[in-house]
N, C-alpha and C positions, 0 to 999 in steps of 0.2 A: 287159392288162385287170386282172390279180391286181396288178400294180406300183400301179395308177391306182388301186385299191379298198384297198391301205393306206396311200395317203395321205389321202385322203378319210374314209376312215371315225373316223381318231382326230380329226379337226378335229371332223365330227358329232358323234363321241360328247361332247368337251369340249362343244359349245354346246346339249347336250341337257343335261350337267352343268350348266351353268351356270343354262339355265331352271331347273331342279329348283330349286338353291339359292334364284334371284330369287322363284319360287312360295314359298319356306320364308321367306323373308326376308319378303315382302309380307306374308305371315299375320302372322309376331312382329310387324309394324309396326302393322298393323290391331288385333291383338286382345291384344298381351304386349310390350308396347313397353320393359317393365322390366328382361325377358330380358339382358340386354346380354351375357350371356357369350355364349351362343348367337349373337347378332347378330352379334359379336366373330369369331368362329371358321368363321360361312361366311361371313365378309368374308376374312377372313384365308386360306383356302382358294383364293377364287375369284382375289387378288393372288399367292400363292406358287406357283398350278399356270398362272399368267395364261392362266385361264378368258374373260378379258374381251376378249384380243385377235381372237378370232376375228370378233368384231362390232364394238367399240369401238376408238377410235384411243388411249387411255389407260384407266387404272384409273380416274383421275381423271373421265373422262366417263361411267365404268358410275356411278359413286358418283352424279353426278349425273344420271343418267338413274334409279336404282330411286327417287331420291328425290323427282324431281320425279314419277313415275309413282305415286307412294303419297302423294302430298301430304303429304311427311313434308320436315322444314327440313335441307337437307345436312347443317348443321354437327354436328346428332343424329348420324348415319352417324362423320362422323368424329369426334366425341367417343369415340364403342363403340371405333372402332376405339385412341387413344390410351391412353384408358384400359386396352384388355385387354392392350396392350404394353407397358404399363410394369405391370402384375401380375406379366406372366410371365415380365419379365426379372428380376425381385423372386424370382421362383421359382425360377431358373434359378442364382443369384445364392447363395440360401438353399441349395440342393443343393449348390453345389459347394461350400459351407462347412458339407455334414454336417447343416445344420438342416430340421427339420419345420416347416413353415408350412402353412397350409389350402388344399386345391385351389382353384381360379377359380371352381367352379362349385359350391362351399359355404361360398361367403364369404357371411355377414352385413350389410357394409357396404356402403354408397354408394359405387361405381365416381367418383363424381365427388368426393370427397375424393383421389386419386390426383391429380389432375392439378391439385388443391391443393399436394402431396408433391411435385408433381416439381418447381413452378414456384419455390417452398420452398428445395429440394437443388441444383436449375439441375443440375454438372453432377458435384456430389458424390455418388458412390452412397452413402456411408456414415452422410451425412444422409437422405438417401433412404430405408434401411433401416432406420435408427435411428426413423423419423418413422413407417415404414409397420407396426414390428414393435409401437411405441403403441397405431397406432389399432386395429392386428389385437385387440388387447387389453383394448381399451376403457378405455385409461387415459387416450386424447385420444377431443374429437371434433371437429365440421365447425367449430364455432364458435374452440373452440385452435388447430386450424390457420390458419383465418382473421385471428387474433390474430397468429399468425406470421408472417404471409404479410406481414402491415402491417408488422412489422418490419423484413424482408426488404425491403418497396417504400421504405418511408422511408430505408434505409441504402444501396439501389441510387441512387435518386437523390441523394443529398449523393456517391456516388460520381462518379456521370457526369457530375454538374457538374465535378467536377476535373479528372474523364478527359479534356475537351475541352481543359484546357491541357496534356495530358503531355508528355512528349517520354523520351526514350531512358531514362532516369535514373531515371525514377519509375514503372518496368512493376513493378519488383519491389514495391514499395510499394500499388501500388493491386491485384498480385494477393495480399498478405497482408490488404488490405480486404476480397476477394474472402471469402478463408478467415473473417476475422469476421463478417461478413453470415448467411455460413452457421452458426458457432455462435451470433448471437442468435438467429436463428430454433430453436435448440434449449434456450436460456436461457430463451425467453419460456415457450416449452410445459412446460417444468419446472419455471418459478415457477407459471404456474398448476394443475401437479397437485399444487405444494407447498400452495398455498392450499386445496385442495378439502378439508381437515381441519381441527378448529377448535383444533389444538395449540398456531398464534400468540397466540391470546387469549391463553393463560393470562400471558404477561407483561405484559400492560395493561390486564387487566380483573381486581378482586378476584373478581369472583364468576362461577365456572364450573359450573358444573351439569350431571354426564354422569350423573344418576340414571336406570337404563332405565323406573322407573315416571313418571316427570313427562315430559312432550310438553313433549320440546326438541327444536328446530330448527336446523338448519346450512345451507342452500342458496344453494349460490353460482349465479351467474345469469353467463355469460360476455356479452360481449359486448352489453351491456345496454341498449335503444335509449334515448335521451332526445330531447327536442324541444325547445333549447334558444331555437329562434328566431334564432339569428346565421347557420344555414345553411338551404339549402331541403330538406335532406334531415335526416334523425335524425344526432345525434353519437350516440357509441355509449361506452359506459364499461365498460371491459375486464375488469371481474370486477365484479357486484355482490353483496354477500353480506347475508342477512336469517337473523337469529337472532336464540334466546332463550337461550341458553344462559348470555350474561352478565346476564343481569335477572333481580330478584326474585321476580318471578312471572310465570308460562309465559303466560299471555294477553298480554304485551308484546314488541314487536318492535324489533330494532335494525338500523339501512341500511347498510352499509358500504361505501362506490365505492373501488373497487381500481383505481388507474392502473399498470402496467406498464410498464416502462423497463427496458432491456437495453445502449442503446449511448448517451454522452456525448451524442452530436451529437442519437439522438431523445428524448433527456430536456431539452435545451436550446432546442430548438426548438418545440417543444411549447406552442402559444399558446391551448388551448383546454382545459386543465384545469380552470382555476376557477370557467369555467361548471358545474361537475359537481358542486359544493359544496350545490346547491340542491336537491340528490335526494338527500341518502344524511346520515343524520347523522353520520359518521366519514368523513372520507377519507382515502385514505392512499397512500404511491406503493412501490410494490415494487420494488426494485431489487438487483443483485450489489453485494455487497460494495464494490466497487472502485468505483461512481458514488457511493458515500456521499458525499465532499466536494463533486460539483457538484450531489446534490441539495438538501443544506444552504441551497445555495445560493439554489435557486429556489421552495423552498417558504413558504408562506403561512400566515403563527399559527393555530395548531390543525389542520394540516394533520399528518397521521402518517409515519414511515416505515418501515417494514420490509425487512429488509435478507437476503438467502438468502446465506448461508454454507456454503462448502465443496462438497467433491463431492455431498454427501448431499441439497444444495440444501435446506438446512433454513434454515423462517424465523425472524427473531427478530424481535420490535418493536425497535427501536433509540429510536424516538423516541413519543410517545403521542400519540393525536388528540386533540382537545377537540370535544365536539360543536355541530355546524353548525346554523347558523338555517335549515333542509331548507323552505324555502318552498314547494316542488314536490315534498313527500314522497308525497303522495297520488295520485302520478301514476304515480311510481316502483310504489307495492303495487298500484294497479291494471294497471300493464304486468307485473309479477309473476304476478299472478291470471289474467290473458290468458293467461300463458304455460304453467300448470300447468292450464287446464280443455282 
């Protein structure tokens, strides 16, 4: 009977655990759905002690049993749960190379930028790290990442298109692709924190104006919607910048569309630039050093170019705009205005 009452009883005790958690869990769902660390952690509990076998034939079916029981969409569930595992291996990560990063559960940021970072790094931690130790920072945000992420998509496919002819010969070659995929996604987020200062002006515009008593402006706007009309959705213009700092006087505003190019192939293929020319009276393409001669190539009179240099990732004008007949300027300061009320 004492043999028969300790097997029994730790089974009970797990599936009384378990309720507990699913009651703790139903509240954050109901009333703190933002929680995600906490979500995170008695998911993570109820899979490592598998709480869920006593009732469930998979983790997989508890997941979709609390979710369909709280009218909550699975995919929620397992987002909390991606996201807090790729924090904590970031943690685990940081430890054992000595460094301080902020607990799970005093982070500031959107858990859903992480699984921006990972899709980003794929299967690089040191892109990983390098991307995660930014934003901890606040040097990137959702939108640079998202700028990345395009990079990363547009360089993966001109990849896979190859990969379907490979054969023996050329693994080595599409895994050194591999590795530059991964630093444009760190090229692009670096030209745009180069941009976030207005130090490039000074080589193409005479007049600078950093007086702290005159109302100058520098705001750059990432990832900037426009409605150009050739797609059903918004094209988006990867940095747009509004300031006064180069005008004679502060009540006048200047549009700047920044396009970003990091690799040959997505600066070549790029068929949807020069619609952007009708929102921003300056445009200009950002690129490394090294695409200088293929952008030469594809740029259009009065078109700028700015070229980042060196480790420091500093910009220089290389080339100067002339300003644009911005026929849709007024659409641009009112999607500006939207975005700042």
């Amino acid at each position: 009977m004492d043999t028969e009452s300790n097997i029994v009883n730790p089974r009970l005790k797990e599936v009384e655990e378990l309720k507990r958690i699913e009651k703790e869990l139903s509240q954050l769902l109901q009333i703190d759905k933002k929680n995600w660390v906490k979500i995170y952690e008695l998911m993570k509990a109820v899979k490592a002690q598998s709480l869920w076998a006593n009732t469930y034939h998979s983790f997989t079916a508890w997941v979709r049993y609390l979710a369909k029981s709280n009218s909550t969409h699975e995919s929620i569930l397992w987002k909390r749960q991606k996201q807090g595992k790729i924090y904590e291996e970031y943690e685990k990560r940081a430890l054992q190379q000595n460094r301080i990063v902020p607990r799970m559960e005093n982070l500031k940021v959107s858990p859903d930028n992480f699984e921006l970072i990972d899709k980003i790094a794929q299967s690089n931690e040191q892109i990983r790290d390098e991307l995660m130790d930014k934003l901890l920072k606040n040097e990137i945000q959702r939108r640079d990442l998202k700028r990345a992420w395009d990079t990363v998509r547009t360089e993966k496919e001109a990849k896979n298109q190859k990969a379907r002819k490979i054969n023996a010969y050329d693994k080595l070659e599409i895994n050194a692709e591999t590795q530059q995929i991964h630093q444009s996604a760190l090229k692009a987020v670096d030209i745009i924190l180069a941009l976030k200062t207005p130090l490039w002006l000074q080589n193409s515009f005479s007049t600078i104006c950093n007086s702290k008593n005159d109302k100058r402006v520098y705001s750059p706007f990432a990832e900037f919607a426009v409605y150009t009309g050739t797609s059903r959705h918004s094209r988006r213009i990867d940095i747009m910048i509004m300031e006064n700092m180069t005008c004679e006087f502060n009540y006048e505003l200047k549009l700047h569309g920044i396009e970003i190019k990091v690799s040959k192939n997505d600066l070549l293929k790029d068929e949807k630039m020069s619609e952007y020319t009708d929102y921003c009276d300056y445009f200009w393409l950002a690129i490394p050093e090294e695409l200088l001669e293929y952008a030469q190539n594809v740029t259009l009179d009065g078109w700028g170019i700015i070229i980042i240099k060196g480790e420091e990732m500093k910009p220089e004008v290389y080339q100067n705009a002339k300003r644009q007949n911005a026929i849709f300027r007024q659409e641009s300061l009112t999607t500006a205005l939207l975005k700042l009320l």
